[in-house]
MDAnalysis code that builds the backbone (N, CA, C; Angstrom):
import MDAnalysis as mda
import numpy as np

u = mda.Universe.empty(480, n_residues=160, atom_resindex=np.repeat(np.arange(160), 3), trajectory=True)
u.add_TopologyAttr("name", ["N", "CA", "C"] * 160)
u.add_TopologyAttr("resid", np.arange(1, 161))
u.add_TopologyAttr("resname", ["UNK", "UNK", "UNK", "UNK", "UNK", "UNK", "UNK", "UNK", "UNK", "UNK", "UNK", "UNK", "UNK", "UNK", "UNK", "UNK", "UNK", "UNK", "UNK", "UNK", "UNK", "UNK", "UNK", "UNK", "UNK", "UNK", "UNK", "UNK", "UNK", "UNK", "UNK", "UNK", "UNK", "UNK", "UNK", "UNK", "UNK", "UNK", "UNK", "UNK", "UNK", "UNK", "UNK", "UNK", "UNK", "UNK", "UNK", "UNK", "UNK", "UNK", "UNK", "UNK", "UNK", "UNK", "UNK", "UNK", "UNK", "UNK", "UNK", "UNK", "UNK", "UNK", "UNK", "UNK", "UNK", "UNK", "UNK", "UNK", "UNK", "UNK", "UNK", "UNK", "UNK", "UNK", "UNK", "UNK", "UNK", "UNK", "UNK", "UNK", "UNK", "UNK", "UNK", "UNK", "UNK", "UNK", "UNK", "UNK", "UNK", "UNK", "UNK", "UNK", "UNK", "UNK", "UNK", "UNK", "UNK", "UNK", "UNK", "UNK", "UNK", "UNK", "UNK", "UNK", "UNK", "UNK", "UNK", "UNK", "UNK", "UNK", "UNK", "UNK", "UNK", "UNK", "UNK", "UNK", "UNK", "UNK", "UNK", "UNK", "UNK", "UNK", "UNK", "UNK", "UNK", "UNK", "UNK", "UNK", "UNK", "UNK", "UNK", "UNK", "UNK", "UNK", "UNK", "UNK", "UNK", "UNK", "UNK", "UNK", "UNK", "UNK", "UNK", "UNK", "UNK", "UNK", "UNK", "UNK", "UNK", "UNK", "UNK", "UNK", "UNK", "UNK", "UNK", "UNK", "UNK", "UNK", "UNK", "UNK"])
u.atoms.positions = np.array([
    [0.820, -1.185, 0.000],
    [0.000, 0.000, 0.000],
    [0.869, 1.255, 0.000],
    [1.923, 1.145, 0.674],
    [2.993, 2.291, 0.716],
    [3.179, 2.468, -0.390],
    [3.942, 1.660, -1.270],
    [3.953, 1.980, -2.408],
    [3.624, 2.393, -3.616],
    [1.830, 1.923, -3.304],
    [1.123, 2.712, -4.224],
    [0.510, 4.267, -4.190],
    [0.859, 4.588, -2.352],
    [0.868, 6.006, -2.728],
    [1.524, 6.488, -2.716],
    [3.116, 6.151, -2.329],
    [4.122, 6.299, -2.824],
    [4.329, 7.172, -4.123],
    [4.177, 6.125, -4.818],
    [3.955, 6.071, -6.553],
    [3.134, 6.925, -7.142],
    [2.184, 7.002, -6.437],
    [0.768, 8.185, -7.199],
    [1.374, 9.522, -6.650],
    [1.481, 9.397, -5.114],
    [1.950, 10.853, -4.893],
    [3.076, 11.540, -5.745],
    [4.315, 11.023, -5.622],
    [5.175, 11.285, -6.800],
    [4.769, 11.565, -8.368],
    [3.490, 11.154, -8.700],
    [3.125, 10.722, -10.256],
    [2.497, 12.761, -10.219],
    [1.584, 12.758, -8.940],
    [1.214, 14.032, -8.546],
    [1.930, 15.410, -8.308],
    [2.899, 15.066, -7.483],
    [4.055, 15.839, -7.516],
    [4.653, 16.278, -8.916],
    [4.947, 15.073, -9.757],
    [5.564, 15.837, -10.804],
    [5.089, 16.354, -12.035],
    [3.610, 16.108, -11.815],
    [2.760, 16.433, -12.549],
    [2.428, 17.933, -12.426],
    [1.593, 17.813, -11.201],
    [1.690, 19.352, -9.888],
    [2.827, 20.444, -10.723],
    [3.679, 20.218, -10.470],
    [4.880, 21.129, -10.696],
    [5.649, 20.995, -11.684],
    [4.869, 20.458, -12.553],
    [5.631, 20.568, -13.997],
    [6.992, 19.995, -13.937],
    [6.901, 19.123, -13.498],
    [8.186, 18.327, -13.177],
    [8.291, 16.801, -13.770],
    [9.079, 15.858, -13.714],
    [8.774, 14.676, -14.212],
    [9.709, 13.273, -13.859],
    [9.496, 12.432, -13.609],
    [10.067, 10.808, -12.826],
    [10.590, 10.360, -13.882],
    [10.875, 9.348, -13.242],
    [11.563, 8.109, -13.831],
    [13.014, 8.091, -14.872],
    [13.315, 9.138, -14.756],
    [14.402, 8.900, -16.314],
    [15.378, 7.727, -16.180],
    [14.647, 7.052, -16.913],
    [15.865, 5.902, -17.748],
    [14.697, 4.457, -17.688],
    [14.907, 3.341, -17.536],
    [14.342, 2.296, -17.394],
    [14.597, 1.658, -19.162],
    [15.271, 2.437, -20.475],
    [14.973, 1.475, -21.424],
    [16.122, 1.756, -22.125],
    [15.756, 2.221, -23.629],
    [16.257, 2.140, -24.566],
    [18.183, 2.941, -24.728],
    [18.828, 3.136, -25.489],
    [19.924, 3.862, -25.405],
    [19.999, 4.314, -26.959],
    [19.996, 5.560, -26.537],
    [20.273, 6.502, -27.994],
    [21.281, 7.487, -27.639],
    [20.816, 9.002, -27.525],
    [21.820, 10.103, -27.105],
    [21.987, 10.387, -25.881],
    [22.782, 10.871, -25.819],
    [23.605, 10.782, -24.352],
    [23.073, 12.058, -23.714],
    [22.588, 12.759, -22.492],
    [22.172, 13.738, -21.941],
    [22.149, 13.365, -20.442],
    [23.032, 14.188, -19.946],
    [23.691, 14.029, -18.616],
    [22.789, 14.054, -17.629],
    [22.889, 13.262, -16.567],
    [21.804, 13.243, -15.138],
    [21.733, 14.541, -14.707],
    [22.512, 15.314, -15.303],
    [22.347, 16.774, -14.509],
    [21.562, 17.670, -14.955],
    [21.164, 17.279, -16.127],
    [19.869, 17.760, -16.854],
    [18.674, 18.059, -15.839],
    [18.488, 17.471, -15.084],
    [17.832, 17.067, -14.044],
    [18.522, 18.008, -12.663],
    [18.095, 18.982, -12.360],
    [18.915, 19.511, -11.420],
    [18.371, 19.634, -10.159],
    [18.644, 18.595, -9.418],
    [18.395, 18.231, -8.108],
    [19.340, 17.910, -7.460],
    [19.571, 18.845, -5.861],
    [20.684, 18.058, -5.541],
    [20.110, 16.878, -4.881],
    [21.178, 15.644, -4.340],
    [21.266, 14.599, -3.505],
    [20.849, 14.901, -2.100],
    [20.261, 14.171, -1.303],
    [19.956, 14.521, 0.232],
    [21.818, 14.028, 0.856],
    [22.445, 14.479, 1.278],
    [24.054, 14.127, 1.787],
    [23.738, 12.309, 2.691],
    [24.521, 11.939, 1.968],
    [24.796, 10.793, 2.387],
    [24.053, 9.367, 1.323],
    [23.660, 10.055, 1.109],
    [22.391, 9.015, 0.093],
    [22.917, 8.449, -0.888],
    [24.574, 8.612, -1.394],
    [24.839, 7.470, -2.086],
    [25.854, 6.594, -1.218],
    [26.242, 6.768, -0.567],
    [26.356, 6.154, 0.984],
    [25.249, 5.217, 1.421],
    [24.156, 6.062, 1.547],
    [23.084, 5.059, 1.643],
    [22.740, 3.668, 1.442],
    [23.013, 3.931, -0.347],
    [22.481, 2.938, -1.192],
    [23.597, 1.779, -1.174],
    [25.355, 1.989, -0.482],
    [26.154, 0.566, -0.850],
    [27.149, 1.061, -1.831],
    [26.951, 2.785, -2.476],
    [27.785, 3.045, -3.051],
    [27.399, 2.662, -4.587],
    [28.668, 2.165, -5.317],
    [28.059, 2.273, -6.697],
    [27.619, 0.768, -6.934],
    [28.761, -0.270, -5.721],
    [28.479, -1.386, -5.998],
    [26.847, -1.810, -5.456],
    [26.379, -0.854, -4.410],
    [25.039, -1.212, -4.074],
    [23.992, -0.854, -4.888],
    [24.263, 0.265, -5.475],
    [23.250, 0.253, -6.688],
    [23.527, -0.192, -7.651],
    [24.581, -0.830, -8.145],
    [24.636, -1.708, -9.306],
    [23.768, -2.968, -8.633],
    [24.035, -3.735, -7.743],
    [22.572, -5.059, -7.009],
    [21.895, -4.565, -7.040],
    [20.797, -3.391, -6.626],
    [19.745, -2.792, -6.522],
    [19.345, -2.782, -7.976],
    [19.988, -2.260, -9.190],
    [19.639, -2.283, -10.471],
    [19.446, -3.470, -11.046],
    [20.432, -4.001, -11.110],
    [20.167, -5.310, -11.533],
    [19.032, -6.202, -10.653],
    [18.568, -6.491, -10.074],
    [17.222, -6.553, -9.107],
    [16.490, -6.360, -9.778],
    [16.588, -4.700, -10.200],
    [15.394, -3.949, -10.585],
    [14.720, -4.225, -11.962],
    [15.679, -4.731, -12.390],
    [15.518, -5.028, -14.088],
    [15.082, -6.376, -14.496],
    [15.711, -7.018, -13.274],
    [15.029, -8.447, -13.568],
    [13.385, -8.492, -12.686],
    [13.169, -7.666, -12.286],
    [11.427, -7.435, -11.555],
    [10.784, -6.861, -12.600],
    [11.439, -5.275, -13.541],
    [10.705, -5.134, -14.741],
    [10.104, -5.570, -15.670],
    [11.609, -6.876, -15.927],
    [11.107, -7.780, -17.084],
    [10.091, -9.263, -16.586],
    [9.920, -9.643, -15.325],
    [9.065, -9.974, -14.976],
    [7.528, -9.112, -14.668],
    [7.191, -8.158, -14.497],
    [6.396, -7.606, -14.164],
    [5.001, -7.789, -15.216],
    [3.958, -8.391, -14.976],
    [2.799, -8.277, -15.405],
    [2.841, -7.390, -16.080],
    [2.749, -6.200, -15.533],
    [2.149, -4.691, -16.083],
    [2.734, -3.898, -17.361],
    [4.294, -4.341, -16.982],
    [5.217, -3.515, -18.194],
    [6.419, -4.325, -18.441],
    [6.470, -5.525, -17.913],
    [7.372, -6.372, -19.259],
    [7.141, -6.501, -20.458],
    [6.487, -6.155, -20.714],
    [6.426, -6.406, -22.319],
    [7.371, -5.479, -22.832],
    [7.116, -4.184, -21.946],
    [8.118, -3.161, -22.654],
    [9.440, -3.139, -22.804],
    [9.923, -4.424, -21.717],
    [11.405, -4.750, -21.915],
    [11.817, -6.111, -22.519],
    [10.591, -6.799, -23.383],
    [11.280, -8.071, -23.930],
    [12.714, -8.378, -24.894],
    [12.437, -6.810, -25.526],
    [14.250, -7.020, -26.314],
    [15.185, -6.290, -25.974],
    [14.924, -5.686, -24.612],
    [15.967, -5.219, -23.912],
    [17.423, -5.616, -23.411],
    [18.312, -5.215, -23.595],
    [19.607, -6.282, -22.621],
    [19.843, -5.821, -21.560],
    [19.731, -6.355, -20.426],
    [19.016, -6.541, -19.467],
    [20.313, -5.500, -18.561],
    [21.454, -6.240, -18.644],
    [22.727, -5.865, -18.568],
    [23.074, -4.645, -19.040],
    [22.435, -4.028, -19.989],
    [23.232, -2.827, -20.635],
    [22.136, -1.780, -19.743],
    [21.012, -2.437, -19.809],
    [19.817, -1.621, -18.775],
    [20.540, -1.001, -17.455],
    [20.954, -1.937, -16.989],
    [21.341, -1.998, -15.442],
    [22.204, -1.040, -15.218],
    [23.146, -1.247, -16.072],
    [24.656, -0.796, -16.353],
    [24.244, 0.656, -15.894],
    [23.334, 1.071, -17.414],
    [22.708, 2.497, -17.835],
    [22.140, 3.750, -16.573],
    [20.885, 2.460, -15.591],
    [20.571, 3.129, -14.603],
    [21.166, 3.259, -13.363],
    [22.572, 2.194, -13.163],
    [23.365, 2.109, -12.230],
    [24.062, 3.534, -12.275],
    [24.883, 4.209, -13.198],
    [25.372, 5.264, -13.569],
    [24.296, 6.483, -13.608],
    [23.229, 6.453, -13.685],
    [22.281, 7.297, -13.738],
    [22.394, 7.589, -12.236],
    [21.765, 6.489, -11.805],
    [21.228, 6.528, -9.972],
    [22.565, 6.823, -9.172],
    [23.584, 6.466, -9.384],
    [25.106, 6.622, -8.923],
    [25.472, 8.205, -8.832],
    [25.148, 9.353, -10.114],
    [25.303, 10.206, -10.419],
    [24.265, 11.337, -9.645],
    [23.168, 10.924, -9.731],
    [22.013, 11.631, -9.223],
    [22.381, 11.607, -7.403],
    [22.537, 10.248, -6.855],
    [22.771, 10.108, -5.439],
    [24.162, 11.041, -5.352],
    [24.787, 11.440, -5.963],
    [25.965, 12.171, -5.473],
    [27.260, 11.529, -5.464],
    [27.716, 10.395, -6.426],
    [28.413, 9.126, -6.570],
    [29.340, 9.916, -7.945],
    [30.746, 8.943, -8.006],
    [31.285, 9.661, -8.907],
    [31.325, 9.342, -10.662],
    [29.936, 8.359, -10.443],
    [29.616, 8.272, -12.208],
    [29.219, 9.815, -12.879],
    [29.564, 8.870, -14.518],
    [28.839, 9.860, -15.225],
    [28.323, 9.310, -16.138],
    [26.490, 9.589, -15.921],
    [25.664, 9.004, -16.709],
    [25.753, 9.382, -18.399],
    [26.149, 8.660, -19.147],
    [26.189, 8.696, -20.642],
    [25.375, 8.101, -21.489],
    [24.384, 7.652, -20.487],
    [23.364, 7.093, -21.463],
    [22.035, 7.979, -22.331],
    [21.070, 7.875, -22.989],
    [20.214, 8.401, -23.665],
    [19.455, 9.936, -23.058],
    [19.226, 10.502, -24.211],
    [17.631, 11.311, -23.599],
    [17.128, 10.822, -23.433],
    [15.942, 11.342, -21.952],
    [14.831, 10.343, -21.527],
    [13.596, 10.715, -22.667],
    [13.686, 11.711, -23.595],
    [12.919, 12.180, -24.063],
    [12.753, 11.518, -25.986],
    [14.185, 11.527, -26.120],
    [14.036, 10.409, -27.520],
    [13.914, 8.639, -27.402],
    [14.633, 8.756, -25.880],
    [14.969, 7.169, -25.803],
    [13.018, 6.739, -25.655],
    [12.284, 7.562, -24.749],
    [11.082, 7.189, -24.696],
    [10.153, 7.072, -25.584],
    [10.658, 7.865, -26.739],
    [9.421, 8.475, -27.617],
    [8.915, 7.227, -28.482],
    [9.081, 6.160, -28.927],
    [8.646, 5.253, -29.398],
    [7.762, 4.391, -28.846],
    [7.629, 4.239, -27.304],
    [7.642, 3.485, -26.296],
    [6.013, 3.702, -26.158],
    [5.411, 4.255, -26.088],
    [4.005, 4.356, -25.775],
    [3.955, 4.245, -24.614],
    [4.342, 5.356, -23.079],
    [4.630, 5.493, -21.892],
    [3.425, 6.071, -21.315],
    [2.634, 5.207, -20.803],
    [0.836, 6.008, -19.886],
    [1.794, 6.070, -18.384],
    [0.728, 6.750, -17.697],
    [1.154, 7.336, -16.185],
    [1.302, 5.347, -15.465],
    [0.154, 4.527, -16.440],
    [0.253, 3.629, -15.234],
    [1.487, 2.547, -15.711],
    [1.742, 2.950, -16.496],
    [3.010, 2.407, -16.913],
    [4.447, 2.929, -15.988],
    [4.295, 3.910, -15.755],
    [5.057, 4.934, -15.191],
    [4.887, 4.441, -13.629],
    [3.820, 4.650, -13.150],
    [3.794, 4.537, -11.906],
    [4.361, 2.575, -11.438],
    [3.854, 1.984, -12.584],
    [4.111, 0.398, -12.143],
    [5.333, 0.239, -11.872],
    [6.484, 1.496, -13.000],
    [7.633, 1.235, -13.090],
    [8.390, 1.588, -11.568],
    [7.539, 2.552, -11.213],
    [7.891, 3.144, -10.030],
    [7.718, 2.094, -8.760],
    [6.456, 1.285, -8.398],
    [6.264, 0.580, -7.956],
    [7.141, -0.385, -7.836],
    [7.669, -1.259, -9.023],
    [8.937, -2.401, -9.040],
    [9.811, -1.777, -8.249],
    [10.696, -0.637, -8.482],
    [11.703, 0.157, -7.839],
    [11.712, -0.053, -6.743],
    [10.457, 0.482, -5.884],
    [10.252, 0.331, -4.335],
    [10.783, -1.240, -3.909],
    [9.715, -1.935, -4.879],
    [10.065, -3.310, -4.061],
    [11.429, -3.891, -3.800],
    [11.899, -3.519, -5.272],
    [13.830, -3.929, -5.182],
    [14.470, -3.166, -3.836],
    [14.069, -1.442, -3.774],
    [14.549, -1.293, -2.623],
    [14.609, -1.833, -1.287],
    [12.865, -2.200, -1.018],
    [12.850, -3.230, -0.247],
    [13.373, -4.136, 0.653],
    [13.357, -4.905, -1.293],
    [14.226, -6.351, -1.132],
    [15.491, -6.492, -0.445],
    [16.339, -4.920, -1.082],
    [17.669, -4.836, -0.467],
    [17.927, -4.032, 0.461],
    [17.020, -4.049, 1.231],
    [16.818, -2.870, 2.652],
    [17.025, -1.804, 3.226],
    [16.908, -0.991, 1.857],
    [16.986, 0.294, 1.668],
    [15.854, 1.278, 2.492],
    [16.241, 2.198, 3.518],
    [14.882, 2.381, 4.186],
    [14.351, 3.631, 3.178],
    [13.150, 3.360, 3.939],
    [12.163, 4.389, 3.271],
    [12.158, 5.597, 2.940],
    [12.836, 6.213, 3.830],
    [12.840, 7.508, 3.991],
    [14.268, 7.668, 2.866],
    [15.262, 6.537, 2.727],
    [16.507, 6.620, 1.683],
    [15.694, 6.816, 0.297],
    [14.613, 5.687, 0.111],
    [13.553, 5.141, -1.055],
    [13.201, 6.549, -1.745],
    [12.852, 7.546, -0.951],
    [11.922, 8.907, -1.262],
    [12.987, 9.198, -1.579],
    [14.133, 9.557, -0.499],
    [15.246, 10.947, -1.040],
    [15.247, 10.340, -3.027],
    [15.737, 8.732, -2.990],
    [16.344, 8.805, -4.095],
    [14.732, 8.908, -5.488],
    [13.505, 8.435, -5.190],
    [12.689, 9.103, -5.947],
    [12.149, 10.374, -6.283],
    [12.799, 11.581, -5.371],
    [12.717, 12.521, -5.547],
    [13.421, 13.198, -6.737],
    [14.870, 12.707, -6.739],
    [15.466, 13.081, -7.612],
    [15.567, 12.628, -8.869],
    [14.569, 11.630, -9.115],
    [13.853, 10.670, -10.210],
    [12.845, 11.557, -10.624],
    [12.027, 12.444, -9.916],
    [10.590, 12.569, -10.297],
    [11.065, 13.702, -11.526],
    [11.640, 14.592, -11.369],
    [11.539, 15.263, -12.507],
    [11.736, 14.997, -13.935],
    [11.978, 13.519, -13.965],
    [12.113, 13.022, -15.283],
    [10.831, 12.741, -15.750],
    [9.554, 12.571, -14.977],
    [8.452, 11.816, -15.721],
    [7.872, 12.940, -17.080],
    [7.900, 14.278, -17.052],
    [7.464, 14.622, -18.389],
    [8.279, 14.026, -19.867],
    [9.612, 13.575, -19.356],
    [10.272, 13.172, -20.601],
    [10.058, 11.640, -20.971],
    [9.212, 10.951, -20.136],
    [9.556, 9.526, -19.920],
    [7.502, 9.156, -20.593],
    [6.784, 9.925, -19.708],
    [5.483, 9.884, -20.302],
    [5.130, 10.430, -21.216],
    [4.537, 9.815, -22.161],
    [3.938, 10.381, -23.473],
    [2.719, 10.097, -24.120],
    [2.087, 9.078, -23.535],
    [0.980, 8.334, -23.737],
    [-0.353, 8.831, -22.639],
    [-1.099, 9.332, -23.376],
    [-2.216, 9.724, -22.277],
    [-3.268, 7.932, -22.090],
])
């Protein structure tokens, strides 16, 4: 249940404020830096997560729950699963305050093919939580690092 208002509130938030979640979860085209996104990190929060090696497990987790997921595996059946991980490991690494640098896609071309609805969006959001979860990431870590996620959802949704 946390998670689903979790998920909506955030979906609200970045809606609310012209803001937007999720950047990354797929494809790889042009490269546009996590900083595009200008949020800082809450201090300590890539600390938090295990560092880069903890969000590389956390990603990889995450990707294998996507591509299982009822709701929106489909959207990752010819995905490599590995290059996924890789992609959002460096994303999430960068955003938490870690010393990657995300080189993977716009969230805005990489999405545009994709046919991305809010509940697509939010499911994606949902998996996330649980991986955090899984790897006992507390809650209050869960938010800092979806916060700095949310402003991606105008580039990531496109599908009413």
């Amino acid at each position: 249940m946390k998670h689903l208002i979790t998920a909506t509130a955030l979906t609200l938030l970045a809606l609310g404020s012209g803001h937007t979640l999720a950047q990354s979860m797929v494809a790889l085209q042009k490269a546009t830096p996590a900083s595009a996104y200008p949020v800082a990190p809450a201090p300590g929060l890539y600390q938090a997560f295990g560092e880069q090696a903890g969000i590389r497990a956390l990603m990889d987790d995450f990707v294998i729950r996507l591509k299982a997921d009822a709701r929106i595996g489909e959207q990752f059946k010819d995905t490599k699963l590995d290059n996924l991980s890789k992609q959002l490991t460096d994303q999430v690494c960068q955003l938490a305050g870690g010393p990657c640098v995300y080189k993977g896609p716009d969230m805005k071309e990489a999405h545009a093919e994709m046919d991305v609805t809010r509940s697509h969006f939010n499911a994606l959001v949902e998996v996330l939580q649980v991986s955090m979860d899984a790897r006992g990431i507390p809650f209050t870590r869960q938010n800092q690092l979806l916060a700095l996620l949310a402003p991606m959802h105008r580039d990531v949704v496109n599908t009413r």
